[in-house]
N, C-alpha and C positions, 0 to 999 in steps of 0.2 A: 551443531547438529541441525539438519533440516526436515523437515515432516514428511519431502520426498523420497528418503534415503530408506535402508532395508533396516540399518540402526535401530531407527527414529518406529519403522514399521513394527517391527518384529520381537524389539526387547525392549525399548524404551515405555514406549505408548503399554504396551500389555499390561505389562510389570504394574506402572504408576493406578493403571486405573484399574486390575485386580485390586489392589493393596488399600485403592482410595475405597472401592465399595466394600471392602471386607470392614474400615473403621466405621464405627458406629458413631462417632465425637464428632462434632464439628472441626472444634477447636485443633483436634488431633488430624484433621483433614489437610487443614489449613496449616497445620506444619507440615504435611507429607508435600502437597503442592509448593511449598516455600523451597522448601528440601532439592523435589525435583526439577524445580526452574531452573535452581542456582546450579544443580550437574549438567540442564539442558543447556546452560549459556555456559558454562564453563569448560564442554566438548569441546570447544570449538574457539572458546577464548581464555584460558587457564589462568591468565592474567586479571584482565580487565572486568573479570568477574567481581574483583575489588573496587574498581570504578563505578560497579553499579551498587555495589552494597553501599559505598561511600555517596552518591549518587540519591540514595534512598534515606540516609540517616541526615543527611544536610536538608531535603528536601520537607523530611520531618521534624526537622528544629527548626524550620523555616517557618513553618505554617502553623507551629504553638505559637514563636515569636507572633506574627502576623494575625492572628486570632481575633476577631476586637475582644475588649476587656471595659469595661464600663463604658460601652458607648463608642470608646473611641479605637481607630486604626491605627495599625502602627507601619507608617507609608515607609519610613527607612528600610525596615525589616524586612518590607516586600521586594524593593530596590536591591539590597545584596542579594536576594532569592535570585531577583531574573541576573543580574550581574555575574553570582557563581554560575548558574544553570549555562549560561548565553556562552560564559567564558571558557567552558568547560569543551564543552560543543564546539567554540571558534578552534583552541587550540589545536584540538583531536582534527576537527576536520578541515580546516581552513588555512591553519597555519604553512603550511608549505604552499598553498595557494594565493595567499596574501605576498609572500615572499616573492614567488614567480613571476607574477602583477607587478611588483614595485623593479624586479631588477628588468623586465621587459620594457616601465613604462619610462625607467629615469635610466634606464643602460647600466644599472648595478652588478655587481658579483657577490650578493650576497649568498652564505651558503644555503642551500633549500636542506631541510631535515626531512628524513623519510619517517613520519610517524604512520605507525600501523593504526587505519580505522576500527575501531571498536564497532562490531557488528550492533546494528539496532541502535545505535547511540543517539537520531535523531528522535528516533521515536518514545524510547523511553525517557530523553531530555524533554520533549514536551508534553508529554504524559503527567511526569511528575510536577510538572511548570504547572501547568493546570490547575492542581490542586490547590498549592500553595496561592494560585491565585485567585481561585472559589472558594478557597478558607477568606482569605482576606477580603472579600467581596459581602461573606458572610453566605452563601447561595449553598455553600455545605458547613456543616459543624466539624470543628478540629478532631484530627482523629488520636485520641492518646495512649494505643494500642500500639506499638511501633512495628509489630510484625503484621499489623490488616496493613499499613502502608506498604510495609518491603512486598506480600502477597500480590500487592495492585500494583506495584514498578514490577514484577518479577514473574508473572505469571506467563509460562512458558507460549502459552498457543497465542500471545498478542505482543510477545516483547520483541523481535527481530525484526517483525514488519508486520507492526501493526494490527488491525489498525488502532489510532487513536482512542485509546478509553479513557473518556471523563470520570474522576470518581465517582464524582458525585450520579452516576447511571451505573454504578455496579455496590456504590458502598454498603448498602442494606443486603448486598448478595451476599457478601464477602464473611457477613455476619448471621445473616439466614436465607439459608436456600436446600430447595429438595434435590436430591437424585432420583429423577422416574425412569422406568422401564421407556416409555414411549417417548420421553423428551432423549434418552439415551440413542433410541432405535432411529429419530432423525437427526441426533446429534451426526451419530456415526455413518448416516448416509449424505449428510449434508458433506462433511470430510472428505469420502469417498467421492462426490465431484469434484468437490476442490481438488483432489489429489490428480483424478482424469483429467481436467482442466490444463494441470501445470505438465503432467508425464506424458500426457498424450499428444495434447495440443501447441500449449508453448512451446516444448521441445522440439517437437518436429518446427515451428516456425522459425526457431532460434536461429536452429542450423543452416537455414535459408539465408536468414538475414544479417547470421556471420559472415557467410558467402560472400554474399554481396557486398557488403556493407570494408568487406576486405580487399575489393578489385580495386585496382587503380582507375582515377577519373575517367583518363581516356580510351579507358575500356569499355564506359559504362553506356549502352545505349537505353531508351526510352523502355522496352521491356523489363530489361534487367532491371534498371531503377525505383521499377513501378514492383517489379518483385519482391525488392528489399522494404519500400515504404510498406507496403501490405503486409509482408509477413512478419516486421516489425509493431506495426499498429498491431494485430493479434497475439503476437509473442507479450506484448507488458501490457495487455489487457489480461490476457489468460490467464498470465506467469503473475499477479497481482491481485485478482479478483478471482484463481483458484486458491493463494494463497490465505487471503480473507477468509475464503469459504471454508478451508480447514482450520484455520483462529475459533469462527465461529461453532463449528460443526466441533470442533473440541471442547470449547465452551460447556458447551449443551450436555456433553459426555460428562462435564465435574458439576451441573448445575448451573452454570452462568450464562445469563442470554447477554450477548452483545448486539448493539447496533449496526444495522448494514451499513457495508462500505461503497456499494457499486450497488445501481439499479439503469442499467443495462444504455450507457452513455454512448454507444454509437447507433441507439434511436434518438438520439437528438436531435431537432430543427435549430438550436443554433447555440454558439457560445456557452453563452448564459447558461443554458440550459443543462448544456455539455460539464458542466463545472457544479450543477447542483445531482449531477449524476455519478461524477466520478471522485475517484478518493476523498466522499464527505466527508470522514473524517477528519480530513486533514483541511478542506477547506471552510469546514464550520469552526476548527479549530485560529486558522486567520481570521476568520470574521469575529469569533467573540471575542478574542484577546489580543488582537492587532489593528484591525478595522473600524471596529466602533471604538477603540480607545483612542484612536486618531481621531475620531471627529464622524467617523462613515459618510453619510449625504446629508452630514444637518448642517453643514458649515458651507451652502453654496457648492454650484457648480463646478469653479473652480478646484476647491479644497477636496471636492468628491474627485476629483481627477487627479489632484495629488494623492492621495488617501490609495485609490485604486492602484499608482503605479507602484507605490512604495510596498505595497502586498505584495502584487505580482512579480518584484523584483526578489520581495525575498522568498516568495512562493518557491521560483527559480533554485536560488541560491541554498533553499533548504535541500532541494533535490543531490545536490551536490557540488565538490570546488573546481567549475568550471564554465568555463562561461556562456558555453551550448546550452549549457542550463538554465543561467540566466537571461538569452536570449529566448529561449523557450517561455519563461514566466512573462518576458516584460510583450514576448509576442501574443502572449494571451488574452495581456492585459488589452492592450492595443484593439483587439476586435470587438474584445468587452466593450470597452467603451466605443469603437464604432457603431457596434449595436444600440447605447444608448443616445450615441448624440443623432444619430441617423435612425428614426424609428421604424424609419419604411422596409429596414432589416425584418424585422421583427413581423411584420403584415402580407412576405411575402408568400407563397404556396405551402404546404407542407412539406411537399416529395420535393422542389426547391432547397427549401431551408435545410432537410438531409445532406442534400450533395453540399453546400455548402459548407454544414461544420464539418462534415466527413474529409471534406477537401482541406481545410484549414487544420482540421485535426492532424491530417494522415502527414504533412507538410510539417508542422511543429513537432512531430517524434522522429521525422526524418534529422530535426536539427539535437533534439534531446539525444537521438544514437549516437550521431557523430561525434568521434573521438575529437575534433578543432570543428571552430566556426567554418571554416576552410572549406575542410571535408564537408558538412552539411549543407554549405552553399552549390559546390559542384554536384552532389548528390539528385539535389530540389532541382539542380540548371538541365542536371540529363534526364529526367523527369518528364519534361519539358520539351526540350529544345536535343534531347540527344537521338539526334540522326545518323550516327558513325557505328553500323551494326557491324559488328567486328567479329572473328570467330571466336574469343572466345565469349565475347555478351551471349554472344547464339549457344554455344555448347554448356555457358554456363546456367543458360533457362531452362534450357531441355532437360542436362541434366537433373534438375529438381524437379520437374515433373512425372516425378514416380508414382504409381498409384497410390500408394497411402498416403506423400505429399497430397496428393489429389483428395482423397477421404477425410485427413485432417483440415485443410480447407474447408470443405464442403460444413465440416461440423463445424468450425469456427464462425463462418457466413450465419449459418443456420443459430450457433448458441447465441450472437448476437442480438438477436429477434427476444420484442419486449414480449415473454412469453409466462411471465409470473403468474399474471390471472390464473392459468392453468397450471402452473402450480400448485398453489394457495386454493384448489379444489381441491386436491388430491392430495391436502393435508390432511394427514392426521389429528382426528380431533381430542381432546382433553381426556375420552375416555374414549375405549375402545368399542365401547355397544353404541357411541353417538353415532356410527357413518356407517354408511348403506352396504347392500352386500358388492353393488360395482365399484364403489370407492376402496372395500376390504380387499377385491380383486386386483384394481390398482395400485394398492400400497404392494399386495404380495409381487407383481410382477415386475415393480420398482425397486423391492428389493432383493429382488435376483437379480433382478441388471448389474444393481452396484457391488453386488456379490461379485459378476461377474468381471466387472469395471475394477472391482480391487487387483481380482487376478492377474488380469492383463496386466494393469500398472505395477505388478511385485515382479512380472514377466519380462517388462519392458524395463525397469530398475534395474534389476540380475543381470541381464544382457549389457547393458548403453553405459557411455561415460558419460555422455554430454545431458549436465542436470544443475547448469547453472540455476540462482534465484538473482533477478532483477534489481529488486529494492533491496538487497541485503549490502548492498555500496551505499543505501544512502542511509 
């Protein structure tokens, strides 16, 4: 099930959260949520819905095991944790990919096995990793409730993508937390973008950079190219940080605040920058459990260099089994560290340093889309270098430039823009007598829009097929 579907709109979401306000219990909340996860993942996976209960109850004997206990850690106990968790992960997702690598790299015939990907499987593998590893760290106390754990693996608005939740930032939730009217009223409008984000925006870029992304090389001239890089960089912006934004805006609906995932990464002046903006969940989740356990920048320059690529490789690799992907992380890595060892990066203009990661960015999802290295290469070369405007490159620009292609653009350029400050005015304050009569005015005509912004997108649902989700591959 997806949160952009009529399903998910209409009878799922109602249902669960009439039902959730009508119990007055906690306890009894926290099984209706457990309840509802396990049919929200099991839509759509009937199976593997097993994999993550099993997923959950290993992850929770891991972290009793792992506990300290008079002082001391039990570092074995931690080892099998990441070994089942890592193993679990490789097989589902990697194993046919490992195959394909070895009969490519030694000439083999070995058979490749089509194992079906378990939706979310990366995310809720590290989610649950986490724990077991903040237990053992001692940074969170063990939890010996084994249903608050399955609720924190299982909890439907963050389990198929994201984003990452630390326990230990929800675990006092899980156990007390309010339902307000007003955290409800921005829960459910914060949703409502997320939702316009993905139906409105990704969508229409999708189908663009299906398009494109589907012509043969020597079709492709320098418009075209630049049409697919474009409307690609917007499509798994939108399609991922509207998705967040309904994780979150759900959240808020059962009482849970989550962490942002995205604060608005194509204002970046560079790299760096670009990677403390985007999917932080996932890349704070490398740095505390992968990067400082290597050693991070204490161990010399060199080590910092090895430390950074061996991230960015599996940064790559987590995305998925392919090696666009991996060429993707280890290309990340690469500027990262040109930024560091060259600091003059770093000192140059502002409006500069924009075009620069924008360009570097727009070029690394150009190879992230590509189905081979191949395609990604010729893609980047016509970009570039493609001067053979051919009729159909011609007929296939024009035709995307339809007016609402044109209007969904225009709003993706514009939602881009770090525009939060003005947000974060025109929040809602803690009680409703604290904010002024123009700010009371401002909520009310914001929340007609999204009134309005639901319709369209239940509008634009009913009608359309094409409503792919991005990150539900990896």
């Amino acid at each position: 099930m997806v949160f952009s579907s009529l399903v998910f709109l209409c009878v799922f979401l109602p249902t669960v959260f009439i039902l959730y306000t009508l119990i007055p219990v906690l306890k009894v909340r926290n099984a209706l949520l457990i309840v509802a996860s396990l049919i929200f993942y099991a839509y759509g996976e009937p199976v593997y819905v097993l994999l993550m209960i099993f997923s959950s109850a290993i992850n929770y004997l891991c972290a009793r095991m792992v506990a300290p206990k008079s002082g001391k850690k039990n570092k074995p106990a931690l080892i099998y944790a990441v070994i089942i968790n890592l193993g679990i992960l490789a097989f589902f997702k990697y194993t046919g990919f490992f195959i394909s690598t070895l009969n490519g790299s030694f000439g083999l015939k070995l058979p490749v096995p089509e194992i079906a990907l378990p939706i979310g499987i990366s995310f809720f593998t590290f989610q649950a990793l986490s724990y077991v590893i903040d237990v053992y760290r001692g940074t969170v106390p063990v939890q010996k409730n084994y249903f608050n754990v399955l609720l924190y693996i299982t909890f439907f608005p963050q389990l198929i993508a994201g984003p990452i939740v630390k326990y230990r930032d929800i675990s006092e939730q899980i156990e007390k937390r309010k339902q307000s009217i007003e955290k409800t009223a921005l829960g459910l409008r914060r949703f409502i973008c997320g939702l316009a984000k993905k139906v409105l925006i990704a969508n229409t870029m999708g189908q663009t950079a299906d398009i494109v992304f589907a012509m043969k090389s020597d079709s492709l001239s320098i418009p075209a190219a630049w049409l697919g890089a474009i409307t690609y960089l917007f499509q798994i912006y939108y399609d991922f940080s509207g998705y967040s934004d309904m994780a979150i805006g759900l959240g808020m609906m059962f009482g849970f605040e989550f962490k942002e995932n995205f604060n608005y990464p194509y204002g970046a002046a560079s790299i760096q920058e670009f990677w403390r903006r985007w999917h932080i969940s996932l890349s704070t989740w490398f740095k505390e459990y992968l990067y400082i356990p290597l050693g991070g920048n204490r161990k010399g320059k060199l080590r910092t260099v090895l430390n950074r690529i061996i991230v960015f490789f599996f940064t790559g690799l987590w995305h998925g089994a392919n090696w666009t992907f991996v060429f993707w992380g280890l290309y990340h890595g690469f500027f990262l560290l040109l930024e560091e060892l060259i600091p003059v990066i770093k000192r140059i203009p502002k409006a500069i340093g924009h075009i620069y990661a924008l360009l570097v960015v727009t070029v690394g999802f150009v190879i992230f889309r590509a189905d081979t290295l191949t395609q990604g290469f010729e893609v980047v070369k016509s970009m570039f270098t493609g001067f053979s405007f051919t009729s159909e490159s011609i007929s296939t620009v024009l035709a995307q430039l339809t007016p609402w292609f044109i209007l969904m653009l225009l709003c993706a350029v514009i939602g881009c823009a770090p525009i939060k400050p003005l947000a974060d005015k025109l929040r809602i304050g803690a009680e409703i007598k604290s904010i002024s009569k123009k700010q009371a005015f401002a909520q009310t005509v914001l929340y007609i829009f999204a009134f309005v912004l639901f319709v369209w997108c239940v509008l634009r649902l009913s009608s359309a097929s094409y409503n792919p989700f991005i990150y539900f591959r990896f």
